[in-house]
C-alpha positions in Angstrom: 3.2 16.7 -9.4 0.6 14.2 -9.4 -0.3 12.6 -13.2 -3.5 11.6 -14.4 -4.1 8.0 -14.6 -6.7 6.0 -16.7 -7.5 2.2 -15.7 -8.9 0.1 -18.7 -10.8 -2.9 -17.0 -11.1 -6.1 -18.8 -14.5 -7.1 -17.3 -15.7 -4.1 -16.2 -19.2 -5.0 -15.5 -17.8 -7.7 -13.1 -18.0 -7.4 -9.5 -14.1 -6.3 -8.4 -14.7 -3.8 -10.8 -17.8 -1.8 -9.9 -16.6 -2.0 -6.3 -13.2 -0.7 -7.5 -14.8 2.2 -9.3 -17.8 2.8 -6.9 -14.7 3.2 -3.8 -13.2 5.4 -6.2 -16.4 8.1 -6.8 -17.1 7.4 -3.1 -13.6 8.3 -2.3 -13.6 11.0 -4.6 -16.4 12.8 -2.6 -14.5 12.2 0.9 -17.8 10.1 1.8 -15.1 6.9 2.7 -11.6 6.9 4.7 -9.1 5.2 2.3 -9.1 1.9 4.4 -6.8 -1.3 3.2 -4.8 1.0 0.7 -1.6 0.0 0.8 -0.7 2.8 -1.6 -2.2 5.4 0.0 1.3 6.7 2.5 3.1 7.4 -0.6 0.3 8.9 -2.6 1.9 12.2 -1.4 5.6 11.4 -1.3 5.9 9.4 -4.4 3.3 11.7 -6.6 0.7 8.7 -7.0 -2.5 9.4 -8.8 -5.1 10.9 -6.6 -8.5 10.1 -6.9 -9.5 13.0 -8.6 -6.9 12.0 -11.3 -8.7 8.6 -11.7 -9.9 8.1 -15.1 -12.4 4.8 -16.1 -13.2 2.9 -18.6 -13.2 -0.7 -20.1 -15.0 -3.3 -21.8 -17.2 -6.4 -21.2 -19.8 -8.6 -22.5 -22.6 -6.8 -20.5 -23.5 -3.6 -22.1 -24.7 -2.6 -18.3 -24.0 1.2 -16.9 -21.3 0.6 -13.7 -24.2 1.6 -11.5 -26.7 -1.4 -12.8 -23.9 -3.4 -12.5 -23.1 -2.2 -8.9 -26.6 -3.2 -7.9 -26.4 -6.4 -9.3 -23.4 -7.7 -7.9 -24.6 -6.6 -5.2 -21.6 -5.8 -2.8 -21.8 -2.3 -1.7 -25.6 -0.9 -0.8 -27.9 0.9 -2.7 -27.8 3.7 -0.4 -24.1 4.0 0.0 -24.1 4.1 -4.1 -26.9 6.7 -4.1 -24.5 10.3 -3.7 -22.2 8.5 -6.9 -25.2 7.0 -8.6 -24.9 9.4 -11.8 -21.4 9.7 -11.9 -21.5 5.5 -12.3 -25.0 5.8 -14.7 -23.0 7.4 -17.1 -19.9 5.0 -17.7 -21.1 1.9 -20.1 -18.7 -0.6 -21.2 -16.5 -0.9 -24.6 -17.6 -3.5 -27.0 -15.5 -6.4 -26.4 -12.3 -6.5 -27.8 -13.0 -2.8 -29.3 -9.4 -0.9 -29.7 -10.2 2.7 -27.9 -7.4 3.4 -25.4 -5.4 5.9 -27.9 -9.2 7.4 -28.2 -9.7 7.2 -24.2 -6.1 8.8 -23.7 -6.5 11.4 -25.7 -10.4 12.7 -24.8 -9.1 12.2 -21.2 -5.6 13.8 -21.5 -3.9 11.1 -19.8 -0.5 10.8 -18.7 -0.6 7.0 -18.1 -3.3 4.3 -18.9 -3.2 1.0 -17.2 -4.9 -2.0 -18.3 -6.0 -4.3 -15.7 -7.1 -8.0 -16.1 -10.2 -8.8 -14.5 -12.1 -11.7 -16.8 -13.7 -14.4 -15.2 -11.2 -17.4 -14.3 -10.6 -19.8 -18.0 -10.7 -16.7 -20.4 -7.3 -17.2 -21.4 -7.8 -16.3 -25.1 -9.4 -12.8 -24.1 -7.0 -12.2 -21.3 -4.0 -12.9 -23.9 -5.9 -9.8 -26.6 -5.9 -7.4 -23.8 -2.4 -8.2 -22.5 -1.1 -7.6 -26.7 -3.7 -4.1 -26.6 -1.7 -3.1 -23.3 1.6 -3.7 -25.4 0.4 -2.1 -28.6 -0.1 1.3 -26.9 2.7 1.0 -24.8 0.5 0.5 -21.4 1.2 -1.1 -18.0 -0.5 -4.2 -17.7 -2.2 -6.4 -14.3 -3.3 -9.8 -14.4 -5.2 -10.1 -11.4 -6.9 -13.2 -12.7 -5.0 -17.2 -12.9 -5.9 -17.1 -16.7 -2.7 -16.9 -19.4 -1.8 -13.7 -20.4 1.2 -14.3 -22.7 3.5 -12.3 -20.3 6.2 -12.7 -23.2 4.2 -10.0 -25.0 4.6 -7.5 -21.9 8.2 -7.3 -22.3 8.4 -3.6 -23.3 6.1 -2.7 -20.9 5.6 -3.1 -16.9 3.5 -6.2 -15.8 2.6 -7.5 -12.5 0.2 -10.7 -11.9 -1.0 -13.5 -11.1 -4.3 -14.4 -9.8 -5.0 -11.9 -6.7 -4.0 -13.1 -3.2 -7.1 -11.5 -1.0 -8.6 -13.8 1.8 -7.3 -17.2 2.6 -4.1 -17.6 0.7 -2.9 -14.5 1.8 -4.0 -15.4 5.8 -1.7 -18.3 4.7 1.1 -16.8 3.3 1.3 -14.9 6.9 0.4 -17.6 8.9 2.5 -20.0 7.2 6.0 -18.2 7.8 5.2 -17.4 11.4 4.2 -21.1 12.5 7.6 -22.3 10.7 9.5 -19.6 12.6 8.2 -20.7 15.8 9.7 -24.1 15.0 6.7 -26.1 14.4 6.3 -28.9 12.1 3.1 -28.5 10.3 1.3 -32.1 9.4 -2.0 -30.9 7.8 -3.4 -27.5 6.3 -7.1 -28.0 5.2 -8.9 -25.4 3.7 -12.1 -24.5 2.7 -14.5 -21.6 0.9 -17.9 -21.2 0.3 -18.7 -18.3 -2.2 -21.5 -18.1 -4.1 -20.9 -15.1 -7.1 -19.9 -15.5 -10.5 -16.4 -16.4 -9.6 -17.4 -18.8 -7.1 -19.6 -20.0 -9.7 -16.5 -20.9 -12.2 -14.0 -21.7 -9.4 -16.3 -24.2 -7.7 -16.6 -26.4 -10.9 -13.6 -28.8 -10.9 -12.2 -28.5 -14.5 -12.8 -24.9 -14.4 -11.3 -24.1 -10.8 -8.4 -26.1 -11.8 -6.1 -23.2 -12.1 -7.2 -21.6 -9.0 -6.7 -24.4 -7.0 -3.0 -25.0 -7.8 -2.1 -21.3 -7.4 -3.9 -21.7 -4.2 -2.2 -24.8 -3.1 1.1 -25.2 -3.7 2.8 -22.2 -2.2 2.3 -23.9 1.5 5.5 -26.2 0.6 7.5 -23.1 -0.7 7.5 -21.5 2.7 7.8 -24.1 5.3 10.7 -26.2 3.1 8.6 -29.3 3.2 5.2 -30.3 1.7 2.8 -31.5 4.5 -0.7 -33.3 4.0 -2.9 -29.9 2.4 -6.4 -29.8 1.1 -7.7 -26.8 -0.4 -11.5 -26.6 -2.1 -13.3 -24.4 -2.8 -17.5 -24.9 -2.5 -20.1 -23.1 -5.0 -22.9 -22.1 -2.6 -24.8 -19.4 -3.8 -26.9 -18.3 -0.7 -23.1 -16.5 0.6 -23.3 -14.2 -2.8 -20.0 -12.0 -2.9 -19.3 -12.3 1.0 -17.4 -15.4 0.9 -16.8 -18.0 3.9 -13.5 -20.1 4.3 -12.2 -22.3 7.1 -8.6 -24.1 7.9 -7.8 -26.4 10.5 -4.0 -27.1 11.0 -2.6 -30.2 12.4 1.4 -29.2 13.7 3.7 -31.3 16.5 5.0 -28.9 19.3 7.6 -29.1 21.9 8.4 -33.6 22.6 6.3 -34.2 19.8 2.9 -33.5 21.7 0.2 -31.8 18.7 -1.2 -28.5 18.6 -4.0 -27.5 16.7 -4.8 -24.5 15.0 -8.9 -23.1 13.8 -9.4 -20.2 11.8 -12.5 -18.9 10.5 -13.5 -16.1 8.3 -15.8 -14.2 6.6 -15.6 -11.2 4.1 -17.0 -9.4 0.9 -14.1 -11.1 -1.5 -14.7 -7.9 -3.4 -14.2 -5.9 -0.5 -10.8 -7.2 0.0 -9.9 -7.0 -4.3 -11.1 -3.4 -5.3 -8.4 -1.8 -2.8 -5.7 -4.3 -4.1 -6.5 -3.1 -7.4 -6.0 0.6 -6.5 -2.8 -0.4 -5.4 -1.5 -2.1 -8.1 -2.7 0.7 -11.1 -1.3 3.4 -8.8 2.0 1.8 -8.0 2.4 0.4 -11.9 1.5 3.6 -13.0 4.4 5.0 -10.8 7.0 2.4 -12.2 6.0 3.2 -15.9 6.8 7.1 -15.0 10.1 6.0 -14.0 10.9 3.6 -17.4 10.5 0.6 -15.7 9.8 -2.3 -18.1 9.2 -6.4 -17.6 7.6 -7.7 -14.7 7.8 -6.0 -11.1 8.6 -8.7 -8.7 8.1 -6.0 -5.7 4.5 -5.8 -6.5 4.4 -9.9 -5.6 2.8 -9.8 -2.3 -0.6 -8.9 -4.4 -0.5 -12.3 -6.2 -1.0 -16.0 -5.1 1.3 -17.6 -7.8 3.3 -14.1 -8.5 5.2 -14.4 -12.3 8.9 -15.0 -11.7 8.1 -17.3 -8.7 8.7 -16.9 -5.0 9.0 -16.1 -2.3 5.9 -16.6 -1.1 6.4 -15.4 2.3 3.9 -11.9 2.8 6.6 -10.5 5.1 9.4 -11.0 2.8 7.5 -9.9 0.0 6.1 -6.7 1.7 9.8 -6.1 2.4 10.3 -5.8 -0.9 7.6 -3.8 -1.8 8.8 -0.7 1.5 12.5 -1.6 -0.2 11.8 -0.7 -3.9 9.2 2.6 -2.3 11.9 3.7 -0.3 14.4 3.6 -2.9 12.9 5.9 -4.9 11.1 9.3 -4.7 8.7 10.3 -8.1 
């Protein structure tokens, strides 16, 4: 039997957000196919929440309705938002801080409420009050953001985080392990992003990014077993808005030393690629919380670029993990 599920966003009027809970209305009305849900085979076989069991709510700074803050942010169209436009008019944000998911889980009649981390990148204060608010009412908690959450709080609870792993890093983390099991030896990895949203906005400053930058840089020596020459930086350019433009060029020596060289270019809505991933993870948290789970879920790993208890980095290793753990268990 399927459970209702309510999601608690930390930055709710962000842009992950209103694209996570636009998808969700949109996907509610079977006006979108369930695309780049990972989650979504099991929905039937493991019991996870269905769309209709979807509950929002969630606090931020803004005091914007979800569909003002839709338009704003500007990644999905007006006229795709028009059929959901009430339905999103009508959820405002909590006060920050404000202590209502006992309130929410109640009106709501909830069987599990997650609390998902979505503050902009350096909020490490806020992200730590929402991560002790998860524990308090005894909720499953995501860091999808690099900021410190005080995992050590989330003990009792499950946890999964940190900092999402949508475009480049996670091209890497596939590309990476395949070029090292076709015996190459890798010599350079430069990468580059242009994104011009709010995030791009934080990342792009050089104190600020810091965090992001690391997480996004040093899992390159994890998976090849050595550390070659790698760049990463990431470029605030505010013309791209949410759809977000990265390159890498790879230097590697082939067969008698002779080099190869390797261009990849991309582009994509980076909140696109995020709101699905979040799905994911409150459905699947949600699912290990039903079964007493407690502490943080390693198999959810593959959604994170510097995932808490370490590596592997490796996508394919960790997506076995992720089929391992799912076919272990049935709800």
């Amino acid at each position: 039997m399927n459970k209702k599920l309510g999601i608690c966003i930390a930055g709710l009027d962000g842009a992950v957000a209103s694209t996570m809970v636009a998808g969700t209305a949109l996907l509610r009305r079977g006006l979108t196919q369930p695309l780049a849900l990972l989650s979504e085979p099991f929905a039937k076989s493991h019991a996870l929440a269905r769309w209709n069991d979807i509950v929002f709510a969630g606090w931020d700074l803004r005091s914007e309705n979800l569909h003002a803050a839709a338009l704003r942010n500007a990644v999905v169209g007006p006229c795709k938002l028009k059929p959901v436009r009430r339905e999103l008019a009508a959820l405002k944000p909590w006060a920050v801080g404000a202590d209502r998911i006992a309130a929410f889980r109640r009106e709501h009649k909830l069987d599990t409420v997650v609390v998902l981390n979505l503050l902009p990148t350096g909020q490490h204060a806020a992200s730590k009050q929402y991560a002790r608010l998860a524990a308090k009412h005894g909720c499953p908690f995501v860091n999808f953001t690099p900021n410190d959450c005080g995992e050590r709080a989330l003990r009792d609870v499950p946890f999964a985080g940190r900092d999402g792993k949508t475009g480049q890093t996670w091209l890497k983390s596939v590309l990476a392990p395949a070029l090292r099991d076709r015996a190459f030896r890798i010599t350079g990895w430069y990468s580059t992003n242009l994104l011009g949203n709010e995030d791009g906005k934080i990342v792009g400053d050089p104190v600020l990014g810091a965090a992001k930058i690391r997480d996004k840089t040093k899992l390159l020596g994890e998976m090849l077993g050595y550390e070659p020459h790698h760049t990463v930086r990431i470029e605030y350019f505010p013309p791209r808005g949410d759809t977000k433009e990265s390159w890498d060029y790879i230097e590697a020596d082939g067969f008698l030393g002779l080099p190869i060289q390797f261009r990849i270019s991309a582009q994509y809505r980076d909140s696109i690629l995020a709101a699905p991933m979040c799905l994911d993870l409150c459905r699947f948290i949600a699912l290990a919380h039903r079964r007493g789970e407690t502490g943080n879920q390693k198999w959810l790993s593959l959604y994170f670029k510097a995932p808490y208890g370490g590596p592997p980095h490796d996508f394919f290793r960790q997506e076995q993990a992720l089929r391992e753990y799912l076919a272990a268990i049935r709800a």
